[in-house]
N, C-alpha and C positions, 0 to 999 in steps of 0.2 A: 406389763413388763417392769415398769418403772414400781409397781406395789413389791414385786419379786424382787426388784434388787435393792428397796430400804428395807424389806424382812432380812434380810443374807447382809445388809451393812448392820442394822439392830443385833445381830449375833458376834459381831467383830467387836476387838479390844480399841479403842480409841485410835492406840498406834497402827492399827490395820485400816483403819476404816479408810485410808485413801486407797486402797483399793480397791473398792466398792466403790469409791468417788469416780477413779480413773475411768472405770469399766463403763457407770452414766454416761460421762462424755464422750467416751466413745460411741456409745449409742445413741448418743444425741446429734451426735457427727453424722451417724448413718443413715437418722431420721430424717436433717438437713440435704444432704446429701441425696436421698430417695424426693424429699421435694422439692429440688431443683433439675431432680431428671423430670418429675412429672411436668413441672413449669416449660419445659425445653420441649418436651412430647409435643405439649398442650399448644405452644407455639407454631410449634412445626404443623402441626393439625389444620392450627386455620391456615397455613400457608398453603396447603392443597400436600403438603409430603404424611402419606401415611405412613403408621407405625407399622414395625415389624413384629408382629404377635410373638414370634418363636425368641425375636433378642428381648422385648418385655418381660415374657416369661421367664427367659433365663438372667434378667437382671433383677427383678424380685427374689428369683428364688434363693438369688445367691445372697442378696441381703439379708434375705429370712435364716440361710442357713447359716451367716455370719454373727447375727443377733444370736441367734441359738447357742452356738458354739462358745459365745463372748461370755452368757449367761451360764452355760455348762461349767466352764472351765473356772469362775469365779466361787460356784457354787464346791466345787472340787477344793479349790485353793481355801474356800472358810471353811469347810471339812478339818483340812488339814492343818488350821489354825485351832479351830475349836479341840481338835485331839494333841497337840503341842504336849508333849511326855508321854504319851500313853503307850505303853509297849507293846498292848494288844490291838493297836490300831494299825491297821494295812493304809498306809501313806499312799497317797492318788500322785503324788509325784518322788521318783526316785530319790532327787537332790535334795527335798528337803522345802521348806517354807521359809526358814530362818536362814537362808545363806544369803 
């Protein structure tokens, strides 16, 4: 993921490129984040409390589909910088990139 988002920062104009920055640390946050739930898990495991398969699962997925979504939408937004004038370009967001 992290190859994906310096390819999609490598296509930004210098003054965008903290956008691409932003979007890393967020997902760096989430990665952090995701191993401090496992380190808690993992604790609570030797302490005799097992996990919940069904809250596991739905805390992974929702990371995954937060990662996704984070990368999606970033991907959208250098779309709509890389087309910046183009009047045959159908803009991924209504308002605009420049506002």
């Amino acid at each position: 993921m992290d190859k994906h988002i310096q390819e999609l920062q490598d296509q930004l104009r210098a003054e965008h490129k903290n956008v691409a920055k932003y979007t890393q640390h967020v997902l760096e946050a989430l990665n952090k984040l995701t191993e401090e739930h496992r380190r808690i898990v993992s604790s609570n495991a030797l302490a005799g409390v097992k996990p919940d398969g069904c809250e596991e699962h739905a805390f992974y997925k929702t990371i995954n589909d937060v990662k996704f979504t984070l990368v999606n939408e970033l991907r959208k937004t250098v779309d709509d910088f890389n087309h910046l004038g183009d009047k045959h370009h159908t803009q991924n967001y209504p308002d605009g990139v420049k506002k």
